[in-house]
N, C-alpha and C positions, 0 to 999 in steps of 0.2 A: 408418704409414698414418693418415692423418688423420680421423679420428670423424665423424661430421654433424654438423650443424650448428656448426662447428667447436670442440666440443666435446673436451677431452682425455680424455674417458672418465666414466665415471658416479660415479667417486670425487671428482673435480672440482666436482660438484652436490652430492654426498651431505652432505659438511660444514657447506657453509652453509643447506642443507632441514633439519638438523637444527637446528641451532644455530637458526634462525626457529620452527621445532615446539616447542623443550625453550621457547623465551622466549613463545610465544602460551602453551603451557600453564598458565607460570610467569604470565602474566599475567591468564589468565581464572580459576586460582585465586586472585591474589590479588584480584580485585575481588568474587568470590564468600566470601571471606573476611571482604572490608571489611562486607561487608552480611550476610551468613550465618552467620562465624566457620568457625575453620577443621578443624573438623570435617566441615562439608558440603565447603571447597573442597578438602581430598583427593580427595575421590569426583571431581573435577572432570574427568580425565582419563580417568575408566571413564565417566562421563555424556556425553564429545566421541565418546569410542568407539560407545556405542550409539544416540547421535544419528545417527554418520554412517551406522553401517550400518543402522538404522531407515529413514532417508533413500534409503539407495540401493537397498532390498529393495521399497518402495514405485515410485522411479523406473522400476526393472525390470518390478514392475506394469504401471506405467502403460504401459509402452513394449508391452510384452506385449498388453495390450487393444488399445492403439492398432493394432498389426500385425497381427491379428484381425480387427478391424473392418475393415482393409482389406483382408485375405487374402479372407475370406468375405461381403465387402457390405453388412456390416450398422452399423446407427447406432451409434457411439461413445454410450456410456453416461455420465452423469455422477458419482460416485462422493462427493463430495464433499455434506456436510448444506447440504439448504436451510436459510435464513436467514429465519426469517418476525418482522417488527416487526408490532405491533400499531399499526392506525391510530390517529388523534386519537379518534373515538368510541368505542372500545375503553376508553381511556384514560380518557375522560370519565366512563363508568358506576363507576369504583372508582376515583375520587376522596377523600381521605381530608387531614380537616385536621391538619399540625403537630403541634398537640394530643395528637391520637391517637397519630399513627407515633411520639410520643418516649415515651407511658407505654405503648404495646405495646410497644414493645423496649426496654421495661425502662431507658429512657434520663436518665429522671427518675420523679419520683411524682406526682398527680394533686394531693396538697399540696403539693409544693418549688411545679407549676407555679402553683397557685393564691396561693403566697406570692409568687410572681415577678411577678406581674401585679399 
């Protein structure tokens, strides 16, 4: 009998979803490797793990409010931080020259700057 979508059966898929899975893994450690060492990129396959189901434990969230709000009428909530920038006048009152921001943080010394000028 012939499967759906004319598919010979799930062993058919299985080999090559795997064989794609073991090479992305193989490949998001080693780029995490090149920049992290590979120390961090072992963890790399338990950090895709808890991304995804981090990911889909929130999805389900959402979906869950969403069905909510329209089961019982009421306004869909936003859940997510507002984003506030500070205007140009914000800005303007602690304004601070050069100068300063390199011997606060320690980035030079008030003589290195005065021997530099």
């Amino acid at each position: 009998m012939e499967s759906p979508w004319g598919l010979a059966g799930q062993s058919s898929v299985l080999a090559p979803t795997t064989v794609l899975g073991v090479a992305l893994a193989l490949s998001r450690a080693a780029c995490s490797a090149s920049i992290y060492g590979w120390k961090f990129a072992a963890l790399s396959p338990l950090r895709s793990f808890l991304g995804n189901w981090l990911n889909s434990v929130a999805s389900l969230g959402a979906l869950n409010r969403f069905a909510r709000s329209m089961w019982l009428g009421e306004p869909l909530v936003w859940l997510k931080t507002d984003h506030a920038y500070p205007n140009l006048a914000a800005l303007e009152s602690s304004k601070q020259s050069i100068d300063s921001i390199l011997i606060a943080t320690g980035a030079v010394s008030a003589e290195a700057l005065e021997e530099a000028r």
